[in-house]
Each structure stands twice: as structure tokens, then as C-alpha cells.
ROTI-815452 format. One record per residue (C-alpha): x negated, y negated, z; residue in three letters; residue number from 1. Coordinates in Angstrom, 2 decimals, padded with zeros to 5 digits, always signed. Layout:
      xx      yy      zz residu num
       X       Y       Z    Ala NUM
...
# end
This chain:
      xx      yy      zz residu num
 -104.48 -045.98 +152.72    Unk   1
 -107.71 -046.57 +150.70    Unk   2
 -110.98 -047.02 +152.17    Unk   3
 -112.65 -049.99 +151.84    Unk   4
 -116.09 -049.42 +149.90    Unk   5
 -119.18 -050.15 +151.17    Unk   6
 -120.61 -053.02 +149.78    Unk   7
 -123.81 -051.27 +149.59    Unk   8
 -122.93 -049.11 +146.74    Unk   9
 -122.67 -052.10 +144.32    Unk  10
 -125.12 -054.48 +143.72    Unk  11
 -123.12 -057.74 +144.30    Unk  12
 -122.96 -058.70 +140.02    Unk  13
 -120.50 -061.15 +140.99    Unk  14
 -122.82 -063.24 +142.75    Unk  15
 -125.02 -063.53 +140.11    Unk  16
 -126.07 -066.63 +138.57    Unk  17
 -125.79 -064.98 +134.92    Unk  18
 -126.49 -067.77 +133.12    Unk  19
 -130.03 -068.74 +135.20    Unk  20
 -130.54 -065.21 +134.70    Unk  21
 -130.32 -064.77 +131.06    Unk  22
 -132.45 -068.17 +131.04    Unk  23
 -135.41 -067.14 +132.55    Unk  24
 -135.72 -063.99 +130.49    Unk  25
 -135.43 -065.68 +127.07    Unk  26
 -131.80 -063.29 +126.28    Unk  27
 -129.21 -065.08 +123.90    Unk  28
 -128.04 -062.09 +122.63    Unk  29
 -124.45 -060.45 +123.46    Unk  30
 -123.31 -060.25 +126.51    Unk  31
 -121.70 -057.08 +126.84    Unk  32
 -121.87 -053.44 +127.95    Unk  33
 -123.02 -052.17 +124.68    Unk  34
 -126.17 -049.98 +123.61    Unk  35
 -127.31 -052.74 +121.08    Unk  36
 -127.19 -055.42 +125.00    Unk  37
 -128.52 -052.97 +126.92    Unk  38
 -131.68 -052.42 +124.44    Unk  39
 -131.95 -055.92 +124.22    Unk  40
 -131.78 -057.02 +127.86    Unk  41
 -134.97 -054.07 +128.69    Unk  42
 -137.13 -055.77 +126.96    Unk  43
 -136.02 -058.75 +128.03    Unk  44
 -136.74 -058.15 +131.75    Unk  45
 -139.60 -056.41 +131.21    Unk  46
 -142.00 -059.30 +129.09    Unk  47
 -140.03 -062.17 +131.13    Unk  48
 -140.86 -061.11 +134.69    Unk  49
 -143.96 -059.60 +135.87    Unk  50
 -144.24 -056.80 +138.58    Unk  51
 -146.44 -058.23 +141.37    Unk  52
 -146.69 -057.70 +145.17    Unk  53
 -148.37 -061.18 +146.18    Unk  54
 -146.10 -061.79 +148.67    Unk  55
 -147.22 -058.22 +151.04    Unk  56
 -150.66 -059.79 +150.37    Unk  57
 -149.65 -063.31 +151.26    Unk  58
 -148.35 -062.27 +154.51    Unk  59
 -144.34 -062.42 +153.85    Unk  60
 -141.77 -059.59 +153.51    Unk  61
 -139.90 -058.90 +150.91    Unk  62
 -136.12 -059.29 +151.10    Unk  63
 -133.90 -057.78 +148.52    Unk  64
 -130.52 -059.57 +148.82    Unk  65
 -129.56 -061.15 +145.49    Unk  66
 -129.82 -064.38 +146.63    Unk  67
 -133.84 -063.80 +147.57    Unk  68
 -133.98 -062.64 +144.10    Unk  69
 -132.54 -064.90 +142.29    Unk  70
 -134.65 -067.56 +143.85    Unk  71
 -137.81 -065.87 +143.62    Unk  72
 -137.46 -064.26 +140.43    Unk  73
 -135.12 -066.44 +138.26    Unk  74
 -135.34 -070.07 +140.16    Unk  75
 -139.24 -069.79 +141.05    Unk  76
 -140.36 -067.85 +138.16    Unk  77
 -142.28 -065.15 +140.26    Unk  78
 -141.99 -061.73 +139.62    Unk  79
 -141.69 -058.45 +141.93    Unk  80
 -141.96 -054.75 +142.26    Unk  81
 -139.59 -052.43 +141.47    Unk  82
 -137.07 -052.89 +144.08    Unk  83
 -136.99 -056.06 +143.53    Unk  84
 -136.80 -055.78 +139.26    Unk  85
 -134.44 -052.87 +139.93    Unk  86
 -132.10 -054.65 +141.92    Unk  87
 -131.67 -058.04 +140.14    Unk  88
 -131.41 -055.95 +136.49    Unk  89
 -129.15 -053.60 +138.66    Unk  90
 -126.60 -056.76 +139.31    Unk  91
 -126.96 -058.34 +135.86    Unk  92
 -125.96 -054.86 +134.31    Unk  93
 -122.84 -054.85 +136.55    Unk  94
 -121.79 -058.68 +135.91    Unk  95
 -122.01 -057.44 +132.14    Unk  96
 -119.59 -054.23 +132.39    Unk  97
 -122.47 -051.49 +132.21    Unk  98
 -122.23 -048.70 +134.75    Unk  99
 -125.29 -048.79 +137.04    Unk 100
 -126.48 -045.75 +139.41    Unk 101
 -130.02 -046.42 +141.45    Unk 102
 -132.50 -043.32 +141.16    Unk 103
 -135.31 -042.66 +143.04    Unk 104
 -138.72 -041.57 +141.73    Unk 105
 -142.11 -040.03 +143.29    Unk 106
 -144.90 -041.83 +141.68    Unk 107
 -147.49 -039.57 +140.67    Unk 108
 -149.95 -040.86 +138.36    Unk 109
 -151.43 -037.30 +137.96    Unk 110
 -151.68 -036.33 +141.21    Unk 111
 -148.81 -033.80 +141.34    Unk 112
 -145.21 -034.98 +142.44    Unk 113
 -145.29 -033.89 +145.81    Unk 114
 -148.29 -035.87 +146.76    Unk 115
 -146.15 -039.43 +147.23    Unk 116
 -142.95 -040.31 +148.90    Unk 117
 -140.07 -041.15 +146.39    Unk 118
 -140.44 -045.23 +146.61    Unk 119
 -139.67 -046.19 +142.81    Unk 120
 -136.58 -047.57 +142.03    Unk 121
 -135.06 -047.41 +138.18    Unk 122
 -131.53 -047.26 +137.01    Unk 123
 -128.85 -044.67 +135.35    Unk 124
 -126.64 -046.74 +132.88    Unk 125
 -124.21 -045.93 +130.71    Unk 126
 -122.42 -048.30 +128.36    Unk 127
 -118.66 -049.02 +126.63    Unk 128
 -119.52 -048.09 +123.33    Unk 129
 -121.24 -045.15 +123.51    Unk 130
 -121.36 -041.44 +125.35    Unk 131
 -124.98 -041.41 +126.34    Unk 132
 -126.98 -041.60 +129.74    Unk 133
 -129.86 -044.07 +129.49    Unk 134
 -132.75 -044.53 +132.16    Unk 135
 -133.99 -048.05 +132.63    Unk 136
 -137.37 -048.56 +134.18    Unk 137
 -137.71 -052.36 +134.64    Unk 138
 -139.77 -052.38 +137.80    Unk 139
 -142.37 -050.22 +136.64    Unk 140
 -145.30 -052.66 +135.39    Unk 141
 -146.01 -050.93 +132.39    Unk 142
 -142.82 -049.86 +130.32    Unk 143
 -140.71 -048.74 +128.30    Unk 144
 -139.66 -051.59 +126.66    Unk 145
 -136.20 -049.70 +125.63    Unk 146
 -133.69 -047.69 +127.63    Unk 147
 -134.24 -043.70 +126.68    Unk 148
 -131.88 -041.66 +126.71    Unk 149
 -131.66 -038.60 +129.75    Unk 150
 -131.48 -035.87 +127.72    Unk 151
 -133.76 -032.59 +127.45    Unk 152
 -133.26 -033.43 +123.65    Unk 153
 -135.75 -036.50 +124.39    Unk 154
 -139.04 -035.19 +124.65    Unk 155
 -141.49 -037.15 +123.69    Unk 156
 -140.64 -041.15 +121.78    Unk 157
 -141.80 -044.35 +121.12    Unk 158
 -141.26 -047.61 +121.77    Unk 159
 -143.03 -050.48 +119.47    Unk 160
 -146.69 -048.14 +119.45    Unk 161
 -146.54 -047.23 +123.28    Unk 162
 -146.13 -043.13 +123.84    Unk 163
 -143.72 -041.74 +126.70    Unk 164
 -142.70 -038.16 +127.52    Unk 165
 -139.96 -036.70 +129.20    Unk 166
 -139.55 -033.54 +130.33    Unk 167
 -136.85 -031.73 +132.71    Unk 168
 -138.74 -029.42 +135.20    Unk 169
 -137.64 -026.64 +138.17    Unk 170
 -137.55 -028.13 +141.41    Unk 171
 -136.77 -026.93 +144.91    Unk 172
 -133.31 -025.23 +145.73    Unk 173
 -132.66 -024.99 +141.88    Unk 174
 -132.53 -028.83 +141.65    Unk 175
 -133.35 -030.21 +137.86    Unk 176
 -136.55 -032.70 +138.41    Unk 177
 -137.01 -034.93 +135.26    Unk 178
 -140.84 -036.14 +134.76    Unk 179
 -142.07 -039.23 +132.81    Unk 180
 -145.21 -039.32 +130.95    Unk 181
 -147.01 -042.33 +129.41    Unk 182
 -150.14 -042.40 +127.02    Unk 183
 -152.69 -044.71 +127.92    Unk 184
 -156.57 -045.00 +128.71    Unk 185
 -156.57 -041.73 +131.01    Unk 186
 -154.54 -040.13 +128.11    Unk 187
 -151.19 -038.24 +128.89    Unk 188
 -150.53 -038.67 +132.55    Unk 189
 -147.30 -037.50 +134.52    Unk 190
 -146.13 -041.57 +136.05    Unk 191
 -143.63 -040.27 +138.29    Unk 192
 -140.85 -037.53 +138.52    Unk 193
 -137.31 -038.31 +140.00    Unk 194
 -133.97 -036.46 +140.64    Unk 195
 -130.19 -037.75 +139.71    Unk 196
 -129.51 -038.01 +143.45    Unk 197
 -128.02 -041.48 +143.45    Unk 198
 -129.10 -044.34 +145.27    Unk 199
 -128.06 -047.68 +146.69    Unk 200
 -128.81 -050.36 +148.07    Unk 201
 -129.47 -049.21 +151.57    Unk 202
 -131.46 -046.71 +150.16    Unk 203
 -133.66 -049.27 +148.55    Unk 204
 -134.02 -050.87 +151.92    Unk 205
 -135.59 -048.15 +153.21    Unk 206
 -137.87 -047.30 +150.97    Unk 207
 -138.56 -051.29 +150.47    Unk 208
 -140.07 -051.06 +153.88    Unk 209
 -142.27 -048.57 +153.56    Unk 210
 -144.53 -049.45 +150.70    Unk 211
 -144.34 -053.54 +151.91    Unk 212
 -145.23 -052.50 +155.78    Unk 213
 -146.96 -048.97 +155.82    Unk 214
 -150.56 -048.42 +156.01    Unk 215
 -150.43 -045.36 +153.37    Unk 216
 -148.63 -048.31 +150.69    Unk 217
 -151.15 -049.29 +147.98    Unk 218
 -149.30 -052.39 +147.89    Unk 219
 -150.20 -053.51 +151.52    Unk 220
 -153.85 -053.78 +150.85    Unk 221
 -154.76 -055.93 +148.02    Unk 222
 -153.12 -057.83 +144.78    Unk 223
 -151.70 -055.78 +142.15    Unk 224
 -149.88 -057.68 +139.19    Unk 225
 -148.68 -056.12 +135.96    Unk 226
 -147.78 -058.28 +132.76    Unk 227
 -146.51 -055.74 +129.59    Unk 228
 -145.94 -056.97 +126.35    Unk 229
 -145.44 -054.51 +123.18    Unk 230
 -149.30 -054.92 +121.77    Unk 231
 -150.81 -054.95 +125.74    Unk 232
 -150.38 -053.91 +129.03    Unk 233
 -152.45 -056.57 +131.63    Unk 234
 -153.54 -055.43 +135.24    Unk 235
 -154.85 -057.51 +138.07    Unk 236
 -155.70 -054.20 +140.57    Unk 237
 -157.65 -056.54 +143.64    Unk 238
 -160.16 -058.08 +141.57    Unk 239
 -160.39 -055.75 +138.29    Unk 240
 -158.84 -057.19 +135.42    Unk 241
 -157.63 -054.57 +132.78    Unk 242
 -156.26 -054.84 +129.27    Unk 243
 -154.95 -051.61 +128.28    Unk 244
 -153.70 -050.94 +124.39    Unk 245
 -151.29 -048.43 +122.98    Unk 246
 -154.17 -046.79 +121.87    Unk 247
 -155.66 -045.86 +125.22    Unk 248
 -158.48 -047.92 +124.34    Unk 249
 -158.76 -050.66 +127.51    Unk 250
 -161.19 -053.64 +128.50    Unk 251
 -161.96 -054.25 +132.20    Unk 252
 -163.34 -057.35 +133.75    Unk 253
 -164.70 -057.74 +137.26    Unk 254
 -163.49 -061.43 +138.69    Unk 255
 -164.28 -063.78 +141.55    Unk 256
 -161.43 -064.37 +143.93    Unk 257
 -162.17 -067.74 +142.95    Unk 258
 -160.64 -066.47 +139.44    Unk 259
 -157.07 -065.28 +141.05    Unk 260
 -154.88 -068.31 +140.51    Unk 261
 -155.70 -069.43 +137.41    Unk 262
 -155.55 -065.81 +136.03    Unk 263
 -152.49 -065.36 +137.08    Unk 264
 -151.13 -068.54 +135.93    Unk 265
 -152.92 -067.96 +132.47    Unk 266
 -151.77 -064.68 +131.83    Unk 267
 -149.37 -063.56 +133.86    Unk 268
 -146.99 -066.25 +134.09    Unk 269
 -147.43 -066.54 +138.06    Unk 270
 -148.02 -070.08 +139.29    Unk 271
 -148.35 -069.98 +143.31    Unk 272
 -148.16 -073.14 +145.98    Unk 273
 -151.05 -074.60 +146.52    Unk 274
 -151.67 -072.79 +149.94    Unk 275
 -150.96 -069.44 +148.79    Unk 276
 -153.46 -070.12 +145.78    Unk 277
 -155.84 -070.96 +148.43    Unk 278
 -155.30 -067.76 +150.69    Unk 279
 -155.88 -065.69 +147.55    Unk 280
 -159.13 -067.81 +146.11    Unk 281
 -160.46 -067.48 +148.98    Unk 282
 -159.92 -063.99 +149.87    Unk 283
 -158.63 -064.53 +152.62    Unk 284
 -156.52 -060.94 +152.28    Unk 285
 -159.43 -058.94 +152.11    Unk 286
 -159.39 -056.81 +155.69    Unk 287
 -162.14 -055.97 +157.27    Unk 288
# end
């Protein structure tokens, strides 16, 4: 007698309102597990939904059920972080035929691997047509805007004029750990390392918790929003606006809460209800 599987090691592409999906990312390419569809749908995701973590700073939790997704990404044009990128990309990848593992990374941003719990969320996939293992990092706020290929053969690549590295390191109890680089106005900087432990969806959960509840989560303490495109990178870090280039040349601005709505209606694609516009205008998440 088979076992039945645990729902929690899919990610529920069935339920999927494909068509919404596809929509509110601007795709109308093919729709099917191929390389050529899985390049296209990247960048896709990545310039059609922003990361953001308003809702932490609004008060609310964040839920990662499809259904929550699909109405606050795809039906109410928000974005999320990268559970919440991860999982909906996760389900539209298995609708189209792709295989899809979850990974786990330790964000590092040059402080050394070690330093962070493992609370970023990409994706393993593998396609029809082709014998490759590509790593898609949707939910990060800042790129790639392409699938690379896992492969110690990968080293460092481009994608439009934006630099990434990657680089297969020793880790503990002979374990392989894989590190990402980007280029950008600190220079080369290790993002975040991550193992080919596979994850799912309860696995998300947990992690989910900890960087929308715990004290030690940047996430919990002011706005951070991310908008990439392939000529800029925009960052709303509290109330320090950033435009970053491929370059590693950047412009920073200094705003009034005052600012926050129509900033992130203007150039991030965000447009909040009128009370939550409020909250953040007024700075009313600012803790004492």
C-alpha cells in the first residue's frame, strides 16, 4: 500500500489561478517546462512584483497559503519577501511541468555565513528539455534576472550588466556549501550561502515566523521595499531611498515619512489603503 504524500512537499500548482498569474507579471510567452519559459518567467516575477515587508510593519502576519498569495500578490498587486515570491513562483513552476525543490539560504551580506539563521527561500528547478540544475532567486529584492545554472562550471556571469558569482565552498561534516556573490555599490559582497538540503513548505513556515515575529528580524523593525529592473535596483530601507546601478555607482535620498506612500506608489508599484498609507505617513511604526 502506498503512502499518501504530504501535501506539504508540493506547493498546491493546481490551485493556482495561472492565468491571473501570468497577468499580473506581464508573461505571454510559452507555457511550458522549458529553459527558454523558465528564463522568461524570472524575469518576469522579478520586475512585476516587488519584495516588501509592509505588512510586519503594518501590524499583520504574513500567511503563506496560495490563496493569501494569490490575493495579495496577483489580485491586490502588492508584493512580498521571499517566502512569499518563493512560494507563489514555486506553484506556478509546478502548474507548468517544471520540477521545483525549496532551498534554504543564510543571508550574509558580508558578514560571514554563520552570522544569520538560514531564512531565505529560492528554488532548484529543472526543466523537460534540458539536463541542467537551475537556481531561481525570485524573492531576493535585487536579482538575477535569469535562472543560473548550479554548477562549479558557473563562476562568475551576467545578466543584462548586473555581476553575480558563484562559488561551491567546504562546509561542516564534508557538506558542499554554494555561495552567491553580487557586484554593487559595496563592490563584491558574499549575499548569502545555502546547502541542497531540500525544503518545503513547512519548512518555510518556520522560518516565515521568525523573521515576521522575532526581535533579531530586520524585517520587524521598519519598511524595507525592493523594486529591480535590468538598468536599476530601488531601495526604500526605513526612510533612505537608494538607487543602485550595475556599476556600483548609487544615489541615496533621505525622505519624510510624509514621502512613504506616494514613493511607493511612484516607483515601486505599491499602492496601500488609505489607513495603512496613513500608519506609514505618519510614522506611526517607528518604536520607541
Amino acid at each position: 500500500m502506498t503512502e499518501p504524500t504530504d501535501p506539504a512537499y508540493h506547493w498546491n500548482g493546481a490551485e493556482l489561478d495561472l492565468d491571473a498569474y501570468l497577468a499580473r507579471i506581464g508573461f505571454d510567452g510559452e507555457r511550458g517546462p522549458t529553459v527558454v519559459a523558465l528564463h522568461d518567467l524570472v524575469r518576469a516575477q522579478i520586475t512585476g512584483i516587488p519584495f516588501e515587508n509592509l505588512e510586519i510593519i503594518l501590524g499583520r502576519s504574513i500567511e503563506l497559503d496560495l490563496a493569501t498569495l494569490q490575493d495579495k500578490l496577483v489580485r491586490r498587486r502588492r508584493g512580498g519577501y521571499c517566502y512569499e515570491n518563493a512560494g507563489l513562483f514555486a506553484a506556478a513552476l509546478e502548474r507548468l511541468g517544471f520540477g521545483v525543490t525549496g532551498l534554504s539560504g543564510r543571508v550574509s551580506m558580508g558578514a560571514g555565513r554563520m552570522f544569520r539563521p538560514a531564512t531565505h527561500a529560492l528554488l532548484r528547478v529543472t526543466t523537460a528539455d534540458d539536463d541542467r540544475i537551475w537556481l531561481c532567486d525570485v524573492g531576493f529584492g535585487s536579482g538575477p534576472l535569469a535562472p543560473f545554472e548550479l554548477s562549479t562550471e558557473t563562476g562568475e556571469f551576467t545578466v543584462g550588466e548586473w555581476k553575480y558569482r558563484l562559488e561551491r565552498t567546504p562546509g561542516e561534516l564534508d557538506s558542499d556549501v554554494w555561495v552567491l556573490h553580487h557586484f554593487g555599490r559595496k563592490g563584491w559582497v558574499d549575499r548569502h550561502s545555502f546547502t541542497l538540503n531540500p525544503q518545503y513548505r513547512i519548512d518555510y513556515a518556520v522560518g516565515n515566523h521568525f523573521v515576521s515575529t522575532s526581535p533579531r528580524s530586520p524585517f520587524v523593525t521598519r519598511p524595507y521595499v525592493q523594486r529591480f529592473h535590468p538598468d536599476v535596483h530601488y531601495e526604500l530601507d526605513g526612510t533612505t531611498l537608494i538607487a543602485e546601478y550595475p556599476d556600483g555607482t548609487s544615489d541615496t535620498r533621505e525622505l519624510e515619512p510624509a514621502e512613504l506612500p506616494k514613493i511607493l506608489a511612484e516607483m515601486f508599484g505599491i499602492e496601500l489603503a488609505d489607513a495603512d498609507a496613513s500608519m506609514l505617513a505618519e510614522a506611526r511604526w517607528v518604536r520607541d
